[in-house]
Each structure stands twice: as C-alpha cells, then as structure tokens.
C-alpha positions in Angstrom: 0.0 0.0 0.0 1.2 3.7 -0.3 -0.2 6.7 0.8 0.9 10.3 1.5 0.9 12.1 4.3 0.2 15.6 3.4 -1.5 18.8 3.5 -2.5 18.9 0.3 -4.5 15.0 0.0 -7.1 13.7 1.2 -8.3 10.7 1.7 -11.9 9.0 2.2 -13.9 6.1 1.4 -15.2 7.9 -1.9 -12.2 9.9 -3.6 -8.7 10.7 -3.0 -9.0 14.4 -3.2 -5.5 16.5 -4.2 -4.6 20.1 -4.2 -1.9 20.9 -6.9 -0.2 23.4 -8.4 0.6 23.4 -12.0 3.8 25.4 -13.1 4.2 26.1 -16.9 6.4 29.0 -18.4 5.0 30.9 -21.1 7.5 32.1 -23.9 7.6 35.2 -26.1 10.1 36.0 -28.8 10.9 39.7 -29.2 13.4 40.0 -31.7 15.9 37.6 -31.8 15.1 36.8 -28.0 13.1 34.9 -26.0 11.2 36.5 -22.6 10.0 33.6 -20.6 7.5 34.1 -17.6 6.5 31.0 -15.1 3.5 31.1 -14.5 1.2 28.8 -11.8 -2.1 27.1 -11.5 -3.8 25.7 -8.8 -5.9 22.8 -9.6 -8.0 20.5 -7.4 -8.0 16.5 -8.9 -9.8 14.1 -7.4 -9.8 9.8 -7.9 -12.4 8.0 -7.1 -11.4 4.8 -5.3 -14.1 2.5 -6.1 -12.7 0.1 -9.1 -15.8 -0.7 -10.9 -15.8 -4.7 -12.4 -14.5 -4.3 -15.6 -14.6 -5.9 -19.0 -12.6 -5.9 -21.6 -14.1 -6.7 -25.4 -11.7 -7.2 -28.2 -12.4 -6.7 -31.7 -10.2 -9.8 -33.3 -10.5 -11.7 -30.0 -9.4 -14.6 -32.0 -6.1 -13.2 -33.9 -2.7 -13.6 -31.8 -2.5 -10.5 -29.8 -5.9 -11.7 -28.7 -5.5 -15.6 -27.7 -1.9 -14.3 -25.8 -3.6 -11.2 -24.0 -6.7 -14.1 -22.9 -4.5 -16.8 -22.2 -2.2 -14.5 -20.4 -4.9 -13.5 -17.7 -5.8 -17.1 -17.5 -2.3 -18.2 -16.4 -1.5 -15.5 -14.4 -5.1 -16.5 -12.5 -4.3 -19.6 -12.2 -0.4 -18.8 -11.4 0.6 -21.5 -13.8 3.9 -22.8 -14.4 5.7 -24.7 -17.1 9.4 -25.7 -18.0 11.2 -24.1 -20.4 15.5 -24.3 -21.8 16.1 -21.9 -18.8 14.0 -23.5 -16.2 10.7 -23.6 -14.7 8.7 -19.8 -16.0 5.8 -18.5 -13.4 3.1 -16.8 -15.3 3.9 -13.1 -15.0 2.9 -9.2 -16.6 6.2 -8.0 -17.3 6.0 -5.9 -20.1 3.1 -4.1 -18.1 4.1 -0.1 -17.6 1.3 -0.2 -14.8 2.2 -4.0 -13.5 5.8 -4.4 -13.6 7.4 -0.5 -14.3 8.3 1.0 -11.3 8.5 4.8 -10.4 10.2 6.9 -7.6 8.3 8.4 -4.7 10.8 9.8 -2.8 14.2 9.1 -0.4 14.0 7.8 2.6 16.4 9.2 5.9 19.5 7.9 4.5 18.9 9.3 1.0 18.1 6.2 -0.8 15.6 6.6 -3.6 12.0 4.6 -3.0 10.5 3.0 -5.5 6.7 1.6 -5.8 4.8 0.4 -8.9 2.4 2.6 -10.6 -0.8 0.2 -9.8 0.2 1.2 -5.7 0.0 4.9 -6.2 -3.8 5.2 -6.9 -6.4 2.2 -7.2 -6.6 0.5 -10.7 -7.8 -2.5 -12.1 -6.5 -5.6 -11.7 -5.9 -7.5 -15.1 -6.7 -10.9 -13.1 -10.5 -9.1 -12.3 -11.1 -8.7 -16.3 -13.9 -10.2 -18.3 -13.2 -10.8 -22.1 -15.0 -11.0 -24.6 -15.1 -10.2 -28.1 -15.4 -10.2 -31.9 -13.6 -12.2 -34.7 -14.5 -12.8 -38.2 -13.2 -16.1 -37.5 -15.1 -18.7 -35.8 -12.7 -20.8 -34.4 -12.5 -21.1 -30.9 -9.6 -19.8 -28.9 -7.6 -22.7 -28.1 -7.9 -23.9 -31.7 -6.3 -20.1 -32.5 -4.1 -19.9 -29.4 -2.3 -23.3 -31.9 -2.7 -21.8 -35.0 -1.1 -18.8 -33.5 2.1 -20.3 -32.0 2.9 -17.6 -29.6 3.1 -19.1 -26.4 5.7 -22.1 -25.7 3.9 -25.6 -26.4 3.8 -26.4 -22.2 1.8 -23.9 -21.7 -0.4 -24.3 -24.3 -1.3 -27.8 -23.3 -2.5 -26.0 -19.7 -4.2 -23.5 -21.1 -5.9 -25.0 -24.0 -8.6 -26.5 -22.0 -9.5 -23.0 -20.6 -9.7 -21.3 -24.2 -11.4 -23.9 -26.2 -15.0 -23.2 -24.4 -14.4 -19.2 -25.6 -15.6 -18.6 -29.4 -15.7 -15.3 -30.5 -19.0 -13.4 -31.6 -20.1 -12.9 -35.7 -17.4 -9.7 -36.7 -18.1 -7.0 -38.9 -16.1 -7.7 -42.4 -15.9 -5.7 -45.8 -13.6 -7.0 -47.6 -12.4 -3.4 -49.6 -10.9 -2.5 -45.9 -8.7 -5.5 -45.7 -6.6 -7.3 -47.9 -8.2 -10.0 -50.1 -6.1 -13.0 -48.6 -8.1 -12.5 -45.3 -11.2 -14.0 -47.0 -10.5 -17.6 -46.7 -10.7 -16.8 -42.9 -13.8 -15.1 -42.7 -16.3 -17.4 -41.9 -18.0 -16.1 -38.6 -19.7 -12.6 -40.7 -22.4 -10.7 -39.5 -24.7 -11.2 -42.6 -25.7 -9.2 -45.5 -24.2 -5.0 -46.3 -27.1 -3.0 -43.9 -24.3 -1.3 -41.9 -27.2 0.7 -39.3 -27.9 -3.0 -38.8 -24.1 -3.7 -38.1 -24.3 -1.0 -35.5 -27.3 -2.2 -34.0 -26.0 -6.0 -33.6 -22.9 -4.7 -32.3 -24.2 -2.3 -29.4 -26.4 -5.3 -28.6 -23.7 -7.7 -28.1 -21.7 -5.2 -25.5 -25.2 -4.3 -23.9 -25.6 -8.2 -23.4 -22.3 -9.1 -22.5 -22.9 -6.2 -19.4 -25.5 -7.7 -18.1 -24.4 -11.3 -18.8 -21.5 -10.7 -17.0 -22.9 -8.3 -14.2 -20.2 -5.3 -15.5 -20.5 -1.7 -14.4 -17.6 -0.9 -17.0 -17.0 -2.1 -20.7 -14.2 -1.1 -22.6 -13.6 -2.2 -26.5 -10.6 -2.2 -28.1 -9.6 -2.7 -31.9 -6.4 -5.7 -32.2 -8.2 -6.7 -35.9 -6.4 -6.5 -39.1 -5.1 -3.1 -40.5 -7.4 -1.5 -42.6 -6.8 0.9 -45.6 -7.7 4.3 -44.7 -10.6 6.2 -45.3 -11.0 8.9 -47.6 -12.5 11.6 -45.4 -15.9 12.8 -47.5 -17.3 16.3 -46.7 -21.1 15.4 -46.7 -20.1 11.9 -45.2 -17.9 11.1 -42.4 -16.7 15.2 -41.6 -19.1 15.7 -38.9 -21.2 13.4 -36.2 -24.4 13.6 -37.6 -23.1 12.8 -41.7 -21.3 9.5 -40.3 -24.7 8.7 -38.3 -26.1 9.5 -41.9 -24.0 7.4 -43.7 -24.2 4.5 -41.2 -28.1 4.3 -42.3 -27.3 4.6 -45.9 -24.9 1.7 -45.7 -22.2 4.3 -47.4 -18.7 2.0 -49.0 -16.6 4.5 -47.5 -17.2 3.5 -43.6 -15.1 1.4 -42.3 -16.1 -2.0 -39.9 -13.5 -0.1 -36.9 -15.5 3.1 -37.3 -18.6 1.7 -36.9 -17.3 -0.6 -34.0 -16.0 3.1 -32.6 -19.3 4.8 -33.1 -21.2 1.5 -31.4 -18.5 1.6 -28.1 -19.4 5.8 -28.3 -23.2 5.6 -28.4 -23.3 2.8 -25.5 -21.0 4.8 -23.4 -17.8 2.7 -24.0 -14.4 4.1 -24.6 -13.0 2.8 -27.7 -9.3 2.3 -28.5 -7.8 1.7 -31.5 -4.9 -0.6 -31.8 -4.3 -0.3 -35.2 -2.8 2.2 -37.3 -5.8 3.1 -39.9 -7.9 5.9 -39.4 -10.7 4.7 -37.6 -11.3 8.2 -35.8 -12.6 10.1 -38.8 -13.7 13.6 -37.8 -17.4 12.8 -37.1 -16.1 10.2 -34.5 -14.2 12.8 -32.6 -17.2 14.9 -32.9 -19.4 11.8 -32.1 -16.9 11.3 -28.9 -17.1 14.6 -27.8 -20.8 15.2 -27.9 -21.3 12.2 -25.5 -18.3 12.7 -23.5 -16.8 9.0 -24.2 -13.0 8.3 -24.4 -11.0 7.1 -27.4 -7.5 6.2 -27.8 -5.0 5.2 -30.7 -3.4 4.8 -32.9 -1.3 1.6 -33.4 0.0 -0.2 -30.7 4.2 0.7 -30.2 5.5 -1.9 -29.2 8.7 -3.0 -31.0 10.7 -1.6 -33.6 8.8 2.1 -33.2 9.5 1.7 -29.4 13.1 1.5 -30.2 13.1 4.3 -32.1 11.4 6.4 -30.4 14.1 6.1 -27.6 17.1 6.2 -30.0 16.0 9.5 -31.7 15.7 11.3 -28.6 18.6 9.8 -27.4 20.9 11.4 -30.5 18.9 14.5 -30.9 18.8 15.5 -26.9 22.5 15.0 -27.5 23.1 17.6 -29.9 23.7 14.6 -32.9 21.6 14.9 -36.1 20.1 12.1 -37.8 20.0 12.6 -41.4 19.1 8.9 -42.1 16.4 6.2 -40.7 16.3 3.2 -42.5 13.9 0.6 -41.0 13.4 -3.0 -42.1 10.5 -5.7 -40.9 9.9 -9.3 -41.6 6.8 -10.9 -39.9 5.0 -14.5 -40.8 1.8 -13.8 -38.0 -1.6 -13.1 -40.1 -0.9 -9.4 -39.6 2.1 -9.7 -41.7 0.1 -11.2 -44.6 -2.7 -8.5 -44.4 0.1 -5.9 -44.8 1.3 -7.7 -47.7 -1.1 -5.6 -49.7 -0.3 -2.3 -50.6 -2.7 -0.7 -49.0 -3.0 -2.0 -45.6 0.6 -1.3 -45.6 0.3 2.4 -46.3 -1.9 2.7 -43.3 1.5 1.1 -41.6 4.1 3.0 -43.2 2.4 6.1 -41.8 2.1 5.3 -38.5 5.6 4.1 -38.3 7.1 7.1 -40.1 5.7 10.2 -38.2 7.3 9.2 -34.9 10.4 11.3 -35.2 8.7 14.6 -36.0 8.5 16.0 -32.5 12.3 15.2 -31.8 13.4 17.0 -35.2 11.1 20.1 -34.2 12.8 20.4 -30.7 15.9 21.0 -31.8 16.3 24.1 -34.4 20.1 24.2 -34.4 20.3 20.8 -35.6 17.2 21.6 -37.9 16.0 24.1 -40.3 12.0 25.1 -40.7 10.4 21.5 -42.7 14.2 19.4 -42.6 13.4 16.1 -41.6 15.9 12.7 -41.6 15.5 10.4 -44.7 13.0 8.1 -43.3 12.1 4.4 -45.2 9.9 1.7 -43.7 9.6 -1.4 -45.4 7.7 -4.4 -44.0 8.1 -7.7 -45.9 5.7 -10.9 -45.3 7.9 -14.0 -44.3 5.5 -17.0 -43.4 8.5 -19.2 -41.1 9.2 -16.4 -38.8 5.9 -16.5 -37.7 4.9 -13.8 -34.7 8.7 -13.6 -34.4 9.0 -10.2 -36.0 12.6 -9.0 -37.7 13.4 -5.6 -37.0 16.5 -3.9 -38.6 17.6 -0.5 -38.4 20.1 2.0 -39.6 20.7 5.2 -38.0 23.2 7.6 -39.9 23.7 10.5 -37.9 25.8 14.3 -38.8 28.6 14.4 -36.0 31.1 16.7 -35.1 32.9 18.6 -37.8 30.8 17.0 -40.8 31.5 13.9 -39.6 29.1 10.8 -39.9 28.2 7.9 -37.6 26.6 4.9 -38.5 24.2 2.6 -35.6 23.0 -0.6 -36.8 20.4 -2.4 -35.1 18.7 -5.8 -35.1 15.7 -6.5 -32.9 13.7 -9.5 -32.6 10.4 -8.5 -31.3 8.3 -11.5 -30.2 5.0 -9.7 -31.8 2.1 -10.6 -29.5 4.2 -11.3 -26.1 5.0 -7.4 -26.4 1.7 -6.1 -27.6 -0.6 -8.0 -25.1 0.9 -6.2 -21.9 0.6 -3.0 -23.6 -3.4 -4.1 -24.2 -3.6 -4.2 -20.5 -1.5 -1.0 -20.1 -4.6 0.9 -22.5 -7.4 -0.5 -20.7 -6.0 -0.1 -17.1 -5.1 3.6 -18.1 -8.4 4.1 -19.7 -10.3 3.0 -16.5 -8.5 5.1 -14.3 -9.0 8.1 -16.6 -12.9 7.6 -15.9 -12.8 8.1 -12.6 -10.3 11.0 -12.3 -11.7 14.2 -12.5 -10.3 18.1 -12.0 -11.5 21.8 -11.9 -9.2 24.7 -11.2 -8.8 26.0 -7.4 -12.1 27.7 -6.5 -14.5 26.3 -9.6 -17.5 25.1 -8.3 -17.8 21.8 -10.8 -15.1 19.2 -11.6 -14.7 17.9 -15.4 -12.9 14.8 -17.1 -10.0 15.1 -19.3 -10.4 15.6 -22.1 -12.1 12.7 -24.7 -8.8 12.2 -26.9 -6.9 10.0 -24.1 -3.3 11.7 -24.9 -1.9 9.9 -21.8 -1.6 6.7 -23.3 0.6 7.7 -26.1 3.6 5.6 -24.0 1.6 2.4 -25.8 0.8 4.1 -29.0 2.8 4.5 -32.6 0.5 7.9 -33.6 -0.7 9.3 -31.0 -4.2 10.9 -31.4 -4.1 14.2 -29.1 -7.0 16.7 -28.6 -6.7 19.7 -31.5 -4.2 22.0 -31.2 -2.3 20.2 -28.6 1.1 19.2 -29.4 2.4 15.3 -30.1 4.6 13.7 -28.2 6.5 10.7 -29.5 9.6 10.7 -27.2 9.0 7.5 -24.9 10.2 9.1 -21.3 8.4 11.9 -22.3 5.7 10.0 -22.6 6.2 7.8 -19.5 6.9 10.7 -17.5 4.3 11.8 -18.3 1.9 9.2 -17.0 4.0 9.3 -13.6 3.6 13.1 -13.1 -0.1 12.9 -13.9 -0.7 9.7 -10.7 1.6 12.1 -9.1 -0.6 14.9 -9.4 -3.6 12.6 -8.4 -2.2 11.9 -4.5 -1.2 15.9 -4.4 2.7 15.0 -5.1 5.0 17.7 -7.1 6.4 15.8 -10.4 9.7 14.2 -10.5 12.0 16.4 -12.0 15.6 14.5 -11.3 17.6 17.7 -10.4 18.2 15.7 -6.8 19.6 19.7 -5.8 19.9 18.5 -2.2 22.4 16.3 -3.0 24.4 18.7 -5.2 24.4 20.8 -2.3 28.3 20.9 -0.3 27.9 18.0 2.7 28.2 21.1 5.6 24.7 23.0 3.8 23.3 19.1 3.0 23.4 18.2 6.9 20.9 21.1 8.0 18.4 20.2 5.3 
C-alpha cells in the first residue's frame, strides 16, 4: 500500500482528493530573443477509489494478440507454471508499464531513492479481475487459434488449452475493400448481409448483453483486428457526427467496420481504442466522442521496432547529434504480416511508423532548419516461417562533429504478440483510471474529465491521437513521465524532476536540510 501524508491529500472512502499546483512557463520571442515568464495554476483533482468490475471486449479476440492477451490472464489467474531451456517460468505481466514499471516516490532518511509500482500509487484495475469478450471474423474457438497462432511455448499451451477452447468469439463486422483479399478464406463467422445501421445495431447489442451477462458496471472495447486501408474523409459523409450517423443508415462504401465498432462503443457509453494504425477516428467520430463525452485512444500499438526508435532518436537529438538517415526493415509471418502484404493495408502502416520522429526533429532548431526532416524508409516484408517472431533492422546515420558521420546498426527481434498484449492491458487499465479521475481549477465550483482524446496513453501508441491543437509527443520518457507526473498529481505529489539539488548541495549546507 502507499499513501501520503500531506496537507495537500485527502483521503476518504469515496475519492482521494488532491490540491496541486501546475507550473508552466510561457515564452515570447521579441526580436531575436526569447522572454520567458513562469506562471502557476492551482488545480483541485480528485480519484475516485471504487474500481468498478470491468470488461474488456476485443475486436479480433481470435487473432494472436488476442488468444496471448486471454490466455495470459488465464495463467496468471491460475499462477501456472511450465518448463522451459532456462528452467521452470511462473506466469507473469512483465512488459506491463502499470504491472511491472516502477516509479520513484521519494528518499527515505539515508537518502536512498524509493520505489513503488504505478498500480500502488492510486487504485486500478486488476488485469486478473477482467472479463473478455469479443469479436472475430473467424469462428474458431480460442484454443484452436491460441495453436494456429504459436505464440506461447507448447507447455503452456497444453495447460491453457482446455481454458480457451469453451471461448468462441462473436459474428465480426467484415468488408472486404478494408482488408486485404487474402483474409477472406478466414472469414467465416460474418455478421450477414451490407445493412451497416444494422451492423451497429447487432454490435451495441452484443456489448449491452455481455454487461449484463457478465454483471459489469464498465466495458471497454478495443480494436487488435487487421489493418485496414484508410478512409478517404468525404465532406457530406464522415466530416461531422451527424453525416457518419447518416451514412451508417445509408450503408455508405466509405465506412469502415472499426468506425462503426467506434461509433457502437461511443453511443453505448464505451471508450473505444484503436490498436491499429488506420484511421478509424474520422472527424465525425471525434465529434461523435465529444458530444457524449466518451474516451478514445489510438493509434497503433508501439511496441517493437517504433518503441526503439522512439528512444534512440531522442537519445541522438537530446545529444546535440543529427540524424539525417532512418532506414527501417520488418519481416513478420503472423496473419498481420500477410494483411500488410497488400499495398494498401501497408500504407496505413508506413504512416504510423514514419511520423514518430517529427517531435524530436522540431525540438531541436540548431540541428534543424524550418520542414528538414531525416530520410526516413519503412519497409515491412511478409515472411511466413518467422511467424509472430517479427525482424526488425535499423540503420541510423547521424551528422557528427565537424561533418563527420556515424553509422548505428540495429537488429531487434520482437516477439509480436508477447509485447503487444501487456501494452493491451497498459490501454485499458489507463483508460479505466481516466474515468474516474476528474479536475477543476482552485475555486471552480464543478469538476470535469480530461479531455475525450486519451493523450496519456501515447507511452503504448505508434501515432498518437491528441486533442486539436495540442502538441504530439512521440519521445518515450516523455511519454512515460508523463503518465507518472499525472498519478503524481492525483495523490497531491509535485512531479519528479531529477535535479536531486539537495544532493548537489556541499555535505556542511546538505546536513541542515
């Protein structure tokens, strides 16, 4: 347990209430200057503590991510075990920023940092307390895909697979100009006919039912389906709320099964998050979002290769270096690999991958000129052996001192699934805490939610959707730190900042403090 002591929390059976203050610095250029001015806010957050029973429903339920997030739970529940080359493996959530990641709270009287997990700091839900469900356009059930997958080791699959064979996944929305053509030989378990208001209504009764079934106060759906193309955004039919609604009735080619899985989550009150990179968040969703006050997150889950870069290029440009080349290189043999075989489920890809550099060139305007950007190639090649054993190779050439050039190869082989599924958990955890945090500024007499586009969770995310005219953040510790600060901020704690000035101090001035 952890709690704080302090003027400035509160705690009671209903809330953890938190007075904080909020220092930004606002910046003016006059001339060829810059006139900074701190500034504080005083804000008033408050958590409620109550964890409401939660489910989880997961568009693909049946694909890989989905069997190894299910079958994950169901080992940790059951704290299975099973032998493997390096000995006998406990079921476990590393990989989980909220289960495993840790974060400092403080020093205790001999100056030694503390440490907790993020899950101590304010109440979230436990992935063991989940109930899954879901959607596939494939009928079979989940032990039969938990094989066909080949992610987990075959030990455990012999434990689990009596667990996952009762689960089959419900009908799933498919139209096959969103995905790529090879997927049709697997789509056998289609909600029938093209009446997409129909699609909607089937689908908002299936999370209705699985609520009740299932005696949930909280359902939260998530898309880990196959890459779509993207949309082409139609003034007249997806640009506003009530021309998607429009178009839903009118059964319009251009709207996409995850959009209409979003705007079913949206109408019955379900956050939505989108785990792929196309755009399921058209502008009338946002719109549609915003009207009912319902969270979404996305886009594409980061998780590998993107991870990787996203801590290397902040690594060189924080250090004054200049990357003037990215050269990125996949090979995957999982079914996710073979939808991006075709070109245009792979454009939705290349984008999502390719854009996650730009905030890390724009900090820096010594190393950068006004629209210079790094060479940047992503190519992504379908390899069936490899299976869910992704390839990732990367070349980093980078200006130096004195015109000079250095060259970082890197090979990373990123076991798909096992990486994605903890960051599943990471989205929904985050998400649920997210409803039941709310603020107002010091002396407002009403508290709101943050704001619908979940920006928080952009530690898990490839392209991070962020409210309009906010900025994007793709650096990782950013990110992270980012998450820390803010469960910080909920228990009334100032953020970490790592200046550690006490100990800078000279031993005779460090003594009195």
């Amino acid at each position: 347990d952890f709690k704080v002591e302090s003027k400035n929390v509160a705690y009671c059976d209903e809330y953890i209430t938190a007075q904080y203050h909020y220092d930004e610095t606002h910046v003016e250029r006059k001339g060829k200057g810059l006139i900074a001015r701190p500034t504080r806010r005083r804000y008033v957050l408050r958590t409620k503590r109550k964890v409401p029973k939660t489910g989880l429903m997961l568009v693909g339920w049946g694909g890989n991510n989905g069997t190894t997030v299910t079958g994950g739970i169901i080992a940790n529940k059951a704290k299975m075990t099973w032998k493997t080359k390096e000995g006998l493996q406990t079921a476990d959530y590393v990989g989980s920023l909220t289960q495993s990641a840790t974060m400092k709270v403080g020093d205790d009287r001999q100056g030694n940092e503390i440490y907790t997990t993020l899950n101590a700091v304010v109440p979230m839900v436990k992935p063991n307390d989940m109930v899954l469900g879901g959607w596939d356009i494939s009928k079979m059930n989940l032990g039969d895909a938990m094989e066909r997958a080949c992610v987990f080791p075959e030990p455990l699959q012999r434990k689990l697979k009596k667990h996952l064979t009762p689960l089959v996944p419900l009908p799933g929305i498919y139209y096959p100009d969103f995905i790529a053509a090879n997927q049709e030989e697997r789509a056998d378990n289609v909600l029938p006919g093209k009446d997409k208001q129909r699609h909607l209504e089937t689908i908002r009764g299936d999370i209705r039912r699985f609520k009740k079934t299932n005696g949930l106060e909280n359902v939260i759906v998530l898309w880990t389906a196959n890459t779509e193309r993207m949309c082409n955004v139609i003034k007249g039919v997806n640009d506003t709320c009530d021309n998607l609604l429009r178009s839903i009735r009118s059964s319009h080619a251009e709207i996409s099964p995850s959009t209409i899985y979003a705007v079913a989550s949206i109408l019955e009150g379900c956050s939505f998050i989108n785990g792929s990179p196309q755009n399921t968040f058209v502008p009338g969703v946002i719109q549609l979002a915003e009207r009912h006050g319902v969270f979404l997150g996305g886009d594409d889950f980061k998780s590998g290769q993107t991870k990787m870069k996203s801590v290397m290029v902040d690594f060189l440009v924080s250090s004054g270096l200049k990357p003037v080349s990215i050269v990125s290189y996949n090979h995957l043999g999982n079914n996710d690999g073979r939808n991006l075989s075709e070109a245009r489920q792979f454009r939705s890809k290349e984008i999502s991958k390719s854009n996650v550099v730009d905030d890390m060139v724009d900090s820096n305007r010594v190393l950068y000129k006004p629209g210079e950007r790094p060479d940047h190639l992503v190519v992504i090649k379908y390899v069936p052996f490899v299976r869910d054993s992704k390839r990732a190779l990367d070349e980093y050439t980078t200006k130096i001192f004195m015109g000079g050039l250095n060259t970082i190869v890197m090979h990373n082989t990123c076991e798909d699934s096992l990486l994605a599924s903890p960051l599943i958990l990471d989205l929904v955890i985050l998400t649920e805490l997210c409803q039941r945090i709310e603020i107002k500024p010091e002396g407002a007499e009403t508290f709101s939610r943050f704001d619908p586009i979940l920006s928080i969770l952009s530690a898990c995310i490839k392209a991070p959707l962020v409210p309009g005219g906010t900025p994007v953040v793709n650096a990782l510790f950013r990110q992270i730190s980012c998450i820390k600060n803010i469960l910080r901020a909920c228990v009334g704690m100032a953020p970490e900042n790592h200046m550690l000035l006490r100990q800078k101090l000279p031993s005779s001035l460090r003594s009195r403090l």
